[in-house]
C-alpha positions in Angstrom: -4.0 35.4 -123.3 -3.3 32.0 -121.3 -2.0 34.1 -118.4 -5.3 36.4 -118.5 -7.1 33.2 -118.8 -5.6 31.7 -115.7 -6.2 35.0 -113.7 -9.5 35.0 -114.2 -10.1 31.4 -113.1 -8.2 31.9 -110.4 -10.6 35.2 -109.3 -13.8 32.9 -110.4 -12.5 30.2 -107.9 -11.5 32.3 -105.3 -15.3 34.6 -105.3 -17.0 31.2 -105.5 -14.9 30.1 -102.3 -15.7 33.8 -100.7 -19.7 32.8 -101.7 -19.7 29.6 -100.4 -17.9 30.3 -96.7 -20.5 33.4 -96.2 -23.4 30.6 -96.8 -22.0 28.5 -94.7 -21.8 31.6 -92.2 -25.4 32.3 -92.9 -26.7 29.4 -92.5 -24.7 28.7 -89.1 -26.3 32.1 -88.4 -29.5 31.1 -89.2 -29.8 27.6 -87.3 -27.8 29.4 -84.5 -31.1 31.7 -84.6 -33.6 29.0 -84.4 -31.6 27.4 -81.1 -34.3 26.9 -78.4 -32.6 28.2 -74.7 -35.6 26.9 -73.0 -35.4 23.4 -73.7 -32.9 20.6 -74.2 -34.3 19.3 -77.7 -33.1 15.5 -78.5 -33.3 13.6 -81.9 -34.1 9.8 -81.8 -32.1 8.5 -85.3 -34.9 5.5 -85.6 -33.7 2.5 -88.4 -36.4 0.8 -90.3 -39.4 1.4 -88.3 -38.3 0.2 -85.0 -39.4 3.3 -82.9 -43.0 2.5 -83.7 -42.6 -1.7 -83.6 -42.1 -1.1 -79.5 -44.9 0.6 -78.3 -42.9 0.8 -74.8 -40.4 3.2 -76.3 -42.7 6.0 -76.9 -44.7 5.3 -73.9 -41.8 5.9 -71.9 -41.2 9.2 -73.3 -44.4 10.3 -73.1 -45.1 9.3 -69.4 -41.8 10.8 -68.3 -42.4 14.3 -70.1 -45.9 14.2 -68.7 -43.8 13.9 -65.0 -41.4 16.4 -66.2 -44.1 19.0 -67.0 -45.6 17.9 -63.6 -42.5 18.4 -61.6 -41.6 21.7 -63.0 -38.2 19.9 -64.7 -36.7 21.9 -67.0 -38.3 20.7 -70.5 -37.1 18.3 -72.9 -38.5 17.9 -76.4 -37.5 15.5 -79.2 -38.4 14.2 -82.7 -37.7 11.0 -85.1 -35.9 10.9 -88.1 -35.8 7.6 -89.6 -32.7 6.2 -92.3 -34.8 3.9 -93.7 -32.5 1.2 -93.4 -30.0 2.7 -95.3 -26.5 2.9 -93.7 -25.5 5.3 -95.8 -28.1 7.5 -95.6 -27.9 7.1 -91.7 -24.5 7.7 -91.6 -25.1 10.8 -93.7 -28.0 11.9 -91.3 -26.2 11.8 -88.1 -23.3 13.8 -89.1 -25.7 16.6 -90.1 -27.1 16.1 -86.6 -24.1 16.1 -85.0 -23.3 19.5 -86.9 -26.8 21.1 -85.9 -26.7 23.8 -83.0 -30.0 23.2 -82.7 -30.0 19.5 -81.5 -28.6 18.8 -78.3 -28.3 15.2 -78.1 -28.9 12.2 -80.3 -30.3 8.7 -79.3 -29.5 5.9 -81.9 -32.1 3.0 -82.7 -29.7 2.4 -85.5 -27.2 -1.0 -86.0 -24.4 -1.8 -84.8 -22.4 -0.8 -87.7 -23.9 2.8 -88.5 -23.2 3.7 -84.9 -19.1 2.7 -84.7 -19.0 5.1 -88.3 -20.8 7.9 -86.9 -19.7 8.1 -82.8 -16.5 10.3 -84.3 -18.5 12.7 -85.9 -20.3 13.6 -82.3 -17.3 13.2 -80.9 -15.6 16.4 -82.7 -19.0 17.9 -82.5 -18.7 17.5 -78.7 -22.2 16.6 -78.4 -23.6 13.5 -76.4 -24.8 10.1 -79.0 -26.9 8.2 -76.7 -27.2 4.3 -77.7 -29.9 2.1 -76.2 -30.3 -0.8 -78.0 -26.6 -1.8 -78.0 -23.3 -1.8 -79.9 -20.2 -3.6 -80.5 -17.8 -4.0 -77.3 -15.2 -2.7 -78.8 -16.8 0.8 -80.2 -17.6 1.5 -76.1 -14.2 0.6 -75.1 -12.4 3.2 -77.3 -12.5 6.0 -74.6 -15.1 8.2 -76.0 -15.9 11.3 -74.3 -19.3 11.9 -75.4 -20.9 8.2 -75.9 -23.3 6.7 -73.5 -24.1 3.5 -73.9 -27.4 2.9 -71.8 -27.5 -1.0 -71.6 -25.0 -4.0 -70.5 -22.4 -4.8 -72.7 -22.7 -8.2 -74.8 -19.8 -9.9 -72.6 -21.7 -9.1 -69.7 -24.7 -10.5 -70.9 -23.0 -13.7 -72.1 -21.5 -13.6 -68.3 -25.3 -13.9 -67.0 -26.8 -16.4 -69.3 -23.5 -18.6 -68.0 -24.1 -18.2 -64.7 -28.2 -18.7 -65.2 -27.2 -21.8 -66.9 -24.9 -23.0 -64.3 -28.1 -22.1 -61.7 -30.4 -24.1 -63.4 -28.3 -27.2 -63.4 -27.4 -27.1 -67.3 -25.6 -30.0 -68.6 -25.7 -30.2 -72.1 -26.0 -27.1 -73.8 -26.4 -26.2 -77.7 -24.7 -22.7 -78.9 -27.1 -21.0 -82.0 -26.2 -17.9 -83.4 -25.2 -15.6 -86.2 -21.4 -14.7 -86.8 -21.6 -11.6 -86.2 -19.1 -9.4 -83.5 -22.3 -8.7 -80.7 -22.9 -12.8 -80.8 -19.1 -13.6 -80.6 -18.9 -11.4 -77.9 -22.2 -12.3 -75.8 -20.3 -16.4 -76.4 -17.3 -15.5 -75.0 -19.1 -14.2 -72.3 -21.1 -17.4 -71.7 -17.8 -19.2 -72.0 -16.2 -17.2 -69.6 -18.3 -19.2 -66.8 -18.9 -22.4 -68.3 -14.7 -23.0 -68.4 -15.3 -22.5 -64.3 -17.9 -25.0 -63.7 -17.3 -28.8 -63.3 -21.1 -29.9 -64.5 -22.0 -27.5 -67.5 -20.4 -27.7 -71.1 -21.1 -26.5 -74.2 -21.1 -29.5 -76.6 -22.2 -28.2 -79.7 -22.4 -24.7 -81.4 -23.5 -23.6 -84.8 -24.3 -20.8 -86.9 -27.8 -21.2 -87.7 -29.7 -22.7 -88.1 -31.6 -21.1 -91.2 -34.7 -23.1 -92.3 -36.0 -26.8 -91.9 -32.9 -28.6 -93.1 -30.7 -27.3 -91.4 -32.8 -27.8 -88.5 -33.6 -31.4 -89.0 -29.8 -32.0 -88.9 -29.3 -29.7 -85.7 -32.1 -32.2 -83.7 -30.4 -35.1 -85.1 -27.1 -33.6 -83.8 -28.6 -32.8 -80.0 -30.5 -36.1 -79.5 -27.0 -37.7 -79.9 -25.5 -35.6 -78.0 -28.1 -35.6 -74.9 -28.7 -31.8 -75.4 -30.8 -30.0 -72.6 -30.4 -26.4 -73.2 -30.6 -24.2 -76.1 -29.1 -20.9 -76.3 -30.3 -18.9 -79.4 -28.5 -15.7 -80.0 -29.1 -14.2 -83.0 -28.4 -10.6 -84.6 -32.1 -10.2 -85.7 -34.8 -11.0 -83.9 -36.7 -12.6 -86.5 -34.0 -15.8 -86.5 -34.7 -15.8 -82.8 -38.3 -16.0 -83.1 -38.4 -19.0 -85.7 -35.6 -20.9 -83.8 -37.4 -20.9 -80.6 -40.6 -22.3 -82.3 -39.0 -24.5 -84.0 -37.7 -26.0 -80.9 -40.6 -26.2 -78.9 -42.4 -27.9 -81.4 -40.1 -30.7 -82.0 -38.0 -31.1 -78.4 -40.7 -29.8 -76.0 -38.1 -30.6 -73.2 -35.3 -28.4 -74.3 -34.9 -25.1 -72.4 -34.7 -22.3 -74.3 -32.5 -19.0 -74.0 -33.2 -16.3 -76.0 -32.5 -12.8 -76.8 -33.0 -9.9 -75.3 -34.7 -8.3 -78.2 -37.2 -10.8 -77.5 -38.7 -8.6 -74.6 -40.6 -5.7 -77.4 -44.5 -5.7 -77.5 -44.6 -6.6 -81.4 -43.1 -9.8 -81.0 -45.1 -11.0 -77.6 -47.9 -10.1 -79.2 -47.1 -12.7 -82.5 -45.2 -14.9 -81.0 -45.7 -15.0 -77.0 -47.3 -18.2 -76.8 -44.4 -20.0 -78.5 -42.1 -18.2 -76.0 -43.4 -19.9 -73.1 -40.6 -20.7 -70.6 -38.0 -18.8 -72.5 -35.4 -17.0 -70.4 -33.6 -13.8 -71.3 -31.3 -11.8 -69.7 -32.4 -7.8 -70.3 -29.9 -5.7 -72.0 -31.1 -2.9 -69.7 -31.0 -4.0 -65.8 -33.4 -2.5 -63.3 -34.4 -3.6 -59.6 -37.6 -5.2 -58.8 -39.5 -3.0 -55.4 -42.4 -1.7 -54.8 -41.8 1.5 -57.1 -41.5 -0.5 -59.9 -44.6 -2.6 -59.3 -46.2 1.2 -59.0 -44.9 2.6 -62.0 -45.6 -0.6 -64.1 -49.4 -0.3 -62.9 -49.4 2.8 -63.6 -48.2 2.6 -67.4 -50.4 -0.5 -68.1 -52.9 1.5 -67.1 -52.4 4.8 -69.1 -50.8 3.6 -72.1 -53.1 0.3 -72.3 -49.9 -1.5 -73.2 -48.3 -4.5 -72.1 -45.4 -3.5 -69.8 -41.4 -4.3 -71.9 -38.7 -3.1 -70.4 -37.9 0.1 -72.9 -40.9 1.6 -71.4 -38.6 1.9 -68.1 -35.2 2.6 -70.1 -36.7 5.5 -71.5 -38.9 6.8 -69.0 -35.4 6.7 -67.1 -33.4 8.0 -69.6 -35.7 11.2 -70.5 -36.2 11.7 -66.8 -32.1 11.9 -66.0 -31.9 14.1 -68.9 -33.7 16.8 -67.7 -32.6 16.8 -64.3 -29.0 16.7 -65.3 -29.7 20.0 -67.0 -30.4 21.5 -63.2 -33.3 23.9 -64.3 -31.0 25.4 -67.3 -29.7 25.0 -71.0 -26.4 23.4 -70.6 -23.5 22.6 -73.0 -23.0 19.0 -74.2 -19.6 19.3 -72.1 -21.8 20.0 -69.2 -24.2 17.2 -69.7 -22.0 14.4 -70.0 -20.2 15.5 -66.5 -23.8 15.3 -64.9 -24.1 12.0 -67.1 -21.1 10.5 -65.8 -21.4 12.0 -61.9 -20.0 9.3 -59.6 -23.4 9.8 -57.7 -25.6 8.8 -60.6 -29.2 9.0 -61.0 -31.7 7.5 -58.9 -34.6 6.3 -60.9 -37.1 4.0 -60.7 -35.4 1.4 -62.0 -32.8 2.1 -59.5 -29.5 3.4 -59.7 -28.2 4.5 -62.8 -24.5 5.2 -63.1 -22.0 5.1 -66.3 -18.0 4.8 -66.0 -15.5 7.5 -67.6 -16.4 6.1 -70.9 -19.8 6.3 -70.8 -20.7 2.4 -70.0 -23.4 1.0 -68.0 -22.5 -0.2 -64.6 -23.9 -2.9 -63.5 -26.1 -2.1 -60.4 -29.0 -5.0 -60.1 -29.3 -7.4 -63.5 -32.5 -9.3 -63.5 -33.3 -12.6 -65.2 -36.4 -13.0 -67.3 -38.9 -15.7 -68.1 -41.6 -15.4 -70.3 -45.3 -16.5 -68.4 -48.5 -15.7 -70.5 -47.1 -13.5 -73.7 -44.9 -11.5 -70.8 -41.2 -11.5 -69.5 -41.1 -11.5 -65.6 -39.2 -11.1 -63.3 -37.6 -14.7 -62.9 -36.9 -15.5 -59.3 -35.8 -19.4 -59.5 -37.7 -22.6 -59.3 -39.8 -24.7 -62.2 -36.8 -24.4 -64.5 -38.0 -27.5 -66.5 
């Protein structure tokens, strides 16, 4: 009786395993079926809104597939799916995506941590995981084939505030930041240069400061101290935005770096006149010509939105797409090899080149100071 028992467990199991693997054939089947040939379709994997809390994102898009359409380019659609915050669920998300036939290539808004848990999965998938808003240095250094990271590294940012800092005679600077891997990294960058130059120093560093006590402390600390520069790099923007504020409120004289998140529409618009002076360096570099001044004139104009500098990054980034696609459907193999092409793509934010692993190269890395609610183009002079 046990054995015939056993058996038919055995058979229930194995049908049940027979049912599920045809499903899963099916429904490959089925999604293989709805797989659009005449298009490379791409998934933005938004986090907590932040698609829609920079309007320069979407205007981007938009004004780049108008151009597309214009151009005959072969066409490139996309969509938003938002995790809500969740890592889980946006770990959970992105693994489905990289597992659908149907999507061709993801671009993460996500943090930092979701993306170094879910580049494997696109990795086995073989499918290109596009990241514009930045990740950990060490997640871009592991040698992925199928990872683009479409903005300077947090060393190399640090490596530009140091040197701006040396420029602009620095002598006394103050360190304020989270502990978090992107700050530690965008600090050992700054330190980097300072431990070359004879005049600048860091002489005090902190993590924080959170809210008025703390603060009062920290002034205490830098009028000791002779403290002329400030250097706030944080890993949200909102402990940025009060820092800077703060400081400008209560040591007018100080000048202030901030972060590149800084540069996003939403926060110019609510906090731009307490920005005034603040330099940044952009986490996405682009030249300043005469094309640029065009195509910023011309998206003021037809979005009737302050230029930031995503509206370039993806107006760049959806152009590039389709024309590595060469007027075809092509593999993610094949897109990354156009991606990574030693030639690059010439955009009009200039040249646009990635390394084997998918890594910005440097080509032309502006600095920016904030004049009237906008960051310009900072080209020296009037530092204090």
């Amino acid at each position: 009786m046990i054995n015939k028992r056993l058996k038919i467990g055995i058979g229930i199991v194995f049908l049940a395993v027979l049912l599920f693997a045809a499903f899963i054939v099916l429904y490959m089947q089925h999604l293989i079926g709805k797989i659009d040939y005449n298009s490379l379709h791409v998934v933005i994997l938004d986090s907590e809104g932040f698609y829609y809390s920079e309007a320069g994102i979407e205007q981007g898009i938009q004004t780049a597939l108008e151009d597309i359409g214009e151009k005959g380019g072969f066409p490139v659609t996309y969509e938003l799916i938002e995790d809500e915050g969740s890592y889980v669920k946006g770990i959970s998300i992105a693994k489905q995506l990289a597992e659908d036939p149907t999507v061709d290539v993801v671009i993460s808004l996500q943090n930092f941590d979701s993306i170094d848990a879910e580049m494997p999965y696109f990795e086995e998938a073989g499918k290109p995981f596009i990241v514009t808003m930045g990740c950990y240095d060490q997640v871009a250094e592991q040698e992925y084939d199928y990872l683009i990271a479409d903005f300077l590294s947090a060393r190399v940012m640090g490596e530009k505030i140091g040197e701006l800092l040396v420029k602009n005679n620095a002598r006394n600077v103050a360190l304020c930041h989270s502990d978090t891997m992107f700050e530690r990294d965008t600090i050992r960058g700054i330190l980097s240069v300072l431990d070359h130059s004879p005049n600048c120093r860091v002489c005090y560093s902190e993590t924080g400061p959170f809210n008025d006590a703390e603060l009062g402390d920290m002034l205490t600390q830098y009028k000791l101290l002779g403290v002329d520069t400030v250097v706030a790099n944080f890993y949200t923007q909102e402990d940025s935005e009060w820092l800077l504020k703060k400081l400008v409120q209560n040591m007018p004289g100080l000048v202030r770096v901030g972060d590149y998140v800084l540069d996003n529409s939403g926060v110019l618009k609510n906090y731009g006149s307490f920005l005034e002076g603040v330099y940044i360096i952009p986490n996405y570099p682009y030249a300043q010509n005469s094309e640029m001044e065009r195509f910023k004139k011309r998206y003021e104009e037809r979005s009737k939105e302050s230029f930031t500098t995503t509206a370039i990054q993806y107006y760049d980034l959806f152009m590039m797409l389709s024309e590595c696609c060469k007027g075809r459907k092509v593999t993610g193999y094949q897109l990354m090899e156009e991606l990574k092409s030693e030639h690059g793509y010439r955009g009009v934010g200039g040249l646009l080149r990635f390394d084997e692993n998918g890594r910005l190269i440097e080509e032309d890395c502006p600095v920016f100071r904030c004049h009237n609610s906008e960051f310009k183009v900072y080209n020296g002079g009037g530092s204090r």
